[in-house]
N, C-alpha and C positions, 0 to 999 in steps of 0.2 A: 504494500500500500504506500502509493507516494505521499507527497506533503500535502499536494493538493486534494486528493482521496480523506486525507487524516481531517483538515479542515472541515469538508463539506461532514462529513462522518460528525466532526462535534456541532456543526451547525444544525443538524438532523437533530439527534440528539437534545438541544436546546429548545426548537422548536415544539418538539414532540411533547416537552414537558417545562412552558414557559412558566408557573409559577415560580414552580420547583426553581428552575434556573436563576427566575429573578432575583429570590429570596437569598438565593446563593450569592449574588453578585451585590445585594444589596450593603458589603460591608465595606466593598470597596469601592462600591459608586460614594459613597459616605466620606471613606479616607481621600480619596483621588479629590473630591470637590470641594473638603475641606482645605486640601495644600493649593489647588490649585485658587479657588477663593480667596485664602490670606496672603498667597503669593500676589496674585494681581492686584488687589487693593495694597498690599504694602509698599510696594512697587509704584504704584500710582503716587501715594499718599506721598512719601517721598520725592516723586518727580513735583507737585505740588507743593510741599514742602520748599525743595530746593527752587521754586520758580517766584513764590513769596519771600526766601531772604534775599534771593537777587534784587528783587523790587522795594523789599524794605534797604536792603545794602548789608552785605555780609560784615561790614567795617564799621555799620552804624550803631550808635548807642544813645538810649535818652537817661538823665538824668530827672530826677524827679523828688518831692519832699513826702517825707515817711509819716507821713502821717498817724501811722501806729505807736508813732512815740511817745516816752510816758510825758512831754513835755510838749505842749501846742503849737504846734508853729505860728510865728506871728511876723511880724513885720520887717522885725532882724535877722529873718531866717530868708529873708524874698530876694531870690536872684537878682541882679542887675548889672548894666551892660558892660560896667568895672570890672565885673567877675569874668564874664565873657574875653575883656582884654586881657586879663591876667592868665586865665588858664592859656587863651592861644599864646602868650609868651613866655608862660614857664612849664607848658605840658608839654614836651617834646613827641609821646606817644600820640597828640592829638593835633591831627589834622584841620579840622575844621570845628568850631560850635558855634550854636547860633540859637539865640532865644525863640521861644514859641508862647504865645498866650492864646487862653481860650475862653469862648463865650457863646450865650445862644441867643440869636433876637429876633426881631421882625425884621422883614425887611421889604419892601415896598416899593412897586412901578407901574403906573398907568390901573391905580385901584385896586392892586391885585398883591395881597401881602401874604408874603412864607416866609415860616419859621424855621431858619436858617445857622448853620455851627458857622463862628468865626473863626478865624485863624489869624496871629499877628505873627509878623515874622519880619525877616530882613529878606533883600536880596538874594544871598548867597544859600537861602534853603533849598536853592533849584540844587546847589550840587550836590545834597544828601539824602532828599526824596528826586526820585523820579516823577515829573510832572511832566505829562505832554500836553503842548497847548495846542488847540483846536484852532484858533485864531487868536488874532490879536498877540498882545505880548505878557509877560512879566515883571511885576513893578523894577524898577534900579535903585540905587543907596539914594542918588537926587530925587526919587519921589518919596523915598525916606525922610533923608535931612531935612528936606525941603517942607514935609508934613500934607505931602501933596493928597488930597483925600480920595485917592483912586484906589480901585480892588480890580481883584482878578477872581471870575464866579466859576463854580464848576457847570457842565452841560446840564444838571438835572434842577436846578437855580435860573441858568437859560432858559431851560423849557416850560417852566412854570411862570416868570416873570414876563418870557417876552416870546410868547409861544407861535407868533409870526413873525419876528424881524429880526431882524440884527442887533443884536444886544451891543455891539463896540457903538463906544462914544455915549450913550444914553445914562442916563441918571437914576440911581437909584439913592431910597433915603433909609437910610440907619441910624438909629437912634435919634431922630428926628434932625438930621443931618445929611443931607448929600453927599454923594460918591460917586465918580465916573468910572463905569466898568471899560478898562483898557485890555482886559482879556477875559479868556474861558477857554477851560482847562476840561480836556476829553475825558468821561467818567473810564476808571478800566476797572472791572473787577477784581476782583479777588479770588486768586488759585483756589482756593479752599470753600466760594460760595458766597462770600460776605458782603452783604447789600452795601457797598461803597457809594452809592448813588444819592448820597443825601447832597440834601442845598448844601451849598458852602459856599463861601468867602474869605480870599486870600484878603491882608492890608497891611499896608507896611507897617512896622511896630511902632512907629511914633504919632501915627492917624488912629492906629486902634489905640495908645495913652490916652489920645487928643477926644476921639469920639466917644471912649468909654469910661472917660477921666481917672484913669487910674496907671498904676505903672508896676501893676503886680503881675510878673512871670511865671508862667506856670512848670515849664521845665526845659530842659536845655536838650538840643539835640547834636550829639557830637559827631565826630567820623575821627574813627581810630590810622592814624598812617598808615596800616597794613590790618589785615584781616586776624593776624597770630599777634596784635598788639593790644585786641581791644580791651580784654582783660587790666593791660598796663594803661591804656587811656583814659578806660575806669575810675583805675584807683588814681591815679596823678590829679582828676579833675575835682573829684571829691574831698580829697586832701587839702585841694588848693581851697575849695569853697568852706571847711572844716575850720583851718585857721583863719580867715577872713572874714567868719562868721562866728569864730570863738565857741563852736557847738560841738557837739562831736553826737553822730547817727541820726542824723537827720533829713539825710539825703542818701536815696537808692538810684540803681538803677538799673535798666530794662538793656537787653540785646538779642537779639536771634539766636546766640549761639544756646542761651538757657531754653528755649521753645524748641531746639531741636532735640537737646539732651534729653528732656522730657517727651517729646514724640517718641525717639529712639527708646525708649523706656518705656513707654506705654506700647507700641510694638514688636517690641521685644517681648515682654511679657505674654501679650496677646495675642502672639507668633506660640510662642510656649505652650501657653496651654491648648489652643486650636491642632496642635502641633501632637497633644497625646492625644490627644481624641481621636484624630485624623491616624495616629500611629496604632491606639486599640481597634480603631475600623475596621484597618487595614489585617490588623492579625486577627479579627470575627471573621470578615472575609475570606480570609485565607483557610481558617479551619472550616469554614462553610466549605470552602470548592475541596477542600481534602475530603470532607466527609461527603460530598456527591458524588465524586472520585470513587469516594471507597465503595459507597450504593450504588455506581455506575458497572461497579469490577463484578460488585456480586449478580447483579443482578446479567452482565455477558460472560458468564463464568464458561457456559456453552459452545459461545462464541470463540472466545480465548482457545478454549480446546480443539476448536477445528479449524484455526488460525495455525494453529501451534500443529497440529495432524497435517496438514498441508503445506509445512515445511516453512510457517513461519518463525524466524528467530525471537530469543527473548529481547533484543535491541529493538526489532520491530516494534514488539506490543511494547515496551518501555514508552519511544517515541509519539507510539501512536496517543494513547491515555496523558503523557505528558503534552502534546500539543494540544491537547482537548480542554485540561486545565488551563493552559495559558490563552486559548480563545474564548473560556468562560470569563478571563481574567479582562482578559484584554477590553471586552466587550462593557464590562463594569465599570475600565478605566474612562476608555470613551464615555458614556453616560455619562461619568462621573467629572470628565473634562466639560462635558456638554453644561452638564446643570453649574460648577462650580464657574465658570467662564459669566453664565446666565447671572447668579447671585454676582459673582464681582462686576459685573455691569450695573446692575439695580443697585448694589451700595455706594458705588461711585454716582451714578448717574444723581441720587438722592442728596452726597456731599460735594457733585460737582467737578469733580476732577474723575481725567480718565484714566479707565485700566492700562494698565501698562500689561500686555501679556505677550514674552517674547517666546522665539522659537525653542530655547531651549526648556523652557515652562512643558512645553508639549512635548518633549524628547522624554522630559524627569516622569512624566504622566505615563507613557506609554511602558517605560523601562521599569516603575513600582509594580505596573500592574502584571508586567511581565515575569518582573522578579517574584512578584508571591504567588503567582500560576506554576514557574519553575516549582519554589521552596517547599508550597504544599503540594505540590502534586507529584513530586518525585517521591512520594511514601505510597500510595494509591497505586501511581505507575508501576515503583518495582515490583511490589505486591502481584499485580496482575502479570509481569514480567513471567514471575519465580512460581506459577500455575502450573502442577503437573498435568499434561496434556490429558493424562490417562482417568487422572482424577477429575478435571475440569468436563471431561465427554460422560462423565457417569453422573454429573452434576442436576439435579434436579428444580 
């Protein structure tokens, strides 16, 4: 019986008795769509992952005030733009910093008022967030100095304010105030799903002082010189605002590299344990297809015998019952490629980012399933092998 004989032979076989079969392959459709499920979303999760720190800046860091301290922050603890000159001249780790203040208000054109997040800032925040403008431009330090009361709106701000025209050059009023939007800034989402699409409004930081009378900084956003210093850009900036401010803990701060280690940690873990389940599956599975194996043997014990009278070898029937388990096998894995593929799709599709499933994903799927078709079923196989021909023909 050749290969192809041995195939059709377990596909009959399968047919003949599809519960039975399913039930059998039910443990590695289980294991197969488990690896291949965690694999693909982890995969994805990751490429998304690494596609939001590029866009936050793998080198970026914000500084912020710790509010959980046992001391309130108050007035002498409030960032300001002396802090900012002194860290860029004595943080050598640090690149760039730049203040940000935040607020929420109304904001208002031709009748039509949304409640809107501000943003104050300098100039030089283009080079630490990635901003793409749609049109128009981005304020300069002279519409800074100068206290020039223009903004830059994001598209979903455009669309609501001035939902037929050109929003450049027109006036909008904040805080019962005027401001000319000189730009508008393309909303882009977020790798991970996150409604990025709110109103917004850029202002240079001494228009948002000026419009919202105050000069209180909410936190600093820095860019470390290289991506292996942000650690050291960290600590140098904090240090510097520490003695300047005569306090000590009361300033933290934020950078990608903690979001990852924490991802990397949460799938890790949830790799792990997906990981035994998928591994108990796979060994149910596998004594599944041994034990139909072994009800397959008894029940062509007949067979075997006039296989074996007819001048078959024992490597024959070895082969033959071993490739029988590995197409029970194989058949589970596919399923189980099929459904776990299907699952990493709907969980992605639901967080938004896609699967990543590459070719060797399907290589490792097809090779498990192969491998426990081999491991249990060469017990079954020899078995029926090692059939005395004499005893198998008087077999009832």
């Amino acid at each position: 019986m050749n290969l192809l004989e041995c195939i059709r032979v377990a596909l009959d076989g399968i047919m003949a008795n599809k519960l039975r079969s399913f039930l059998t392959m039910l443990g590695i459709i289980i294991g197969v769509a488990s690896v291949i499920a965690v694999a693909a979303i982890g995969q994805g999760g990751r490429s998304a992952l690494q596609s939001e720190m590029e866009r936050f800046g793998s080198n970026r860091f914000v500084i912020y005030y710790n509010y959980s301290h046992d001391k309130p922050i108050t007035w002498m603890d409030n960032f300001t733009e002396r802090d900012i000159k002194v860290i860029s001249d004595l943080a050598p780790a640090v690149s760039l910093i730049v203040p940000m203040c935040y607020d929420r208000a109304g904001v208002s054109a031709g009748g039509r008022v949304v409640d809107a997040y501000i943003r104050g800032t300098t100039s030089s925040f283009t080079q630490i967030e990635k901003l793409t403008l749609k049109s128009g431009r981005f304020f300069t330090e002279d519409d800074d100095l100068g206290r020039r009361q223009v903004g830059v709106i994001n598209e979903a701000l455009a669309d609501e304010l001035f939902p037929n025209s050109n929003p450049l050059g027109e006036r909008i009023i904040l805080n019962n105030l005027p401001v000319i939007v000189i730009g508008v800034l393309r909303d882009e989402p977020s790798a991970f799903g996150f409604d990025d699409s709110r109103a917004m409004i850029y202002l240079p930081l001494r228009s948002y002082f000026s419009i919202f009378n105050n000069n209180w900084i909410d936190n600093l956003h820095g860019k470390a010189a290289s991506q292996d210093r942000v650690q050291e850009a960290i600590d140098q900036s904090i240090s510097i605002l520490e003695r300047r401010h005569r306090t000590q803990g009361k300033y933290r701060a934020y950078n990608m590299e903690k979001e990852i280690e924490m991802a990397n940690r949460i799938t890790g873990i949830a790799a792990l344990i997906v990981g035994s389940i998928a591994a108990i599956s796979l060994v149910v599975g596998g004594i599944g297809v041994m034990n139909i194996m072994l009800v397959s043997v008894t029940e062509r014990t007949r067979e075997i015998g006039i296989r074996k009278a007819l001048g078959a070898r024992r490597k024959d029937i070895l082969v033959q019952f071993l490739i029988e388990a590995v197409v029970i096998s194989l058949i589970g894995g596919m399923i189980g490629m099929i459904i776990g593929l299907g699952g990493a799709l709907a969980v992605s599709m639901m967080a938004n980012w896609p699967p990543l499933i590459s070719w060797k994903m399907v290589v490792l799927a097809f090779l498990f399933s192969a491998g426990v078709g081999i491991f249990f079923g060469i017990y079954p196989a020899n078995k029926a092998a090692r059939l005395d021909p004499i005893d198998a023909l008087r077999y009832e």
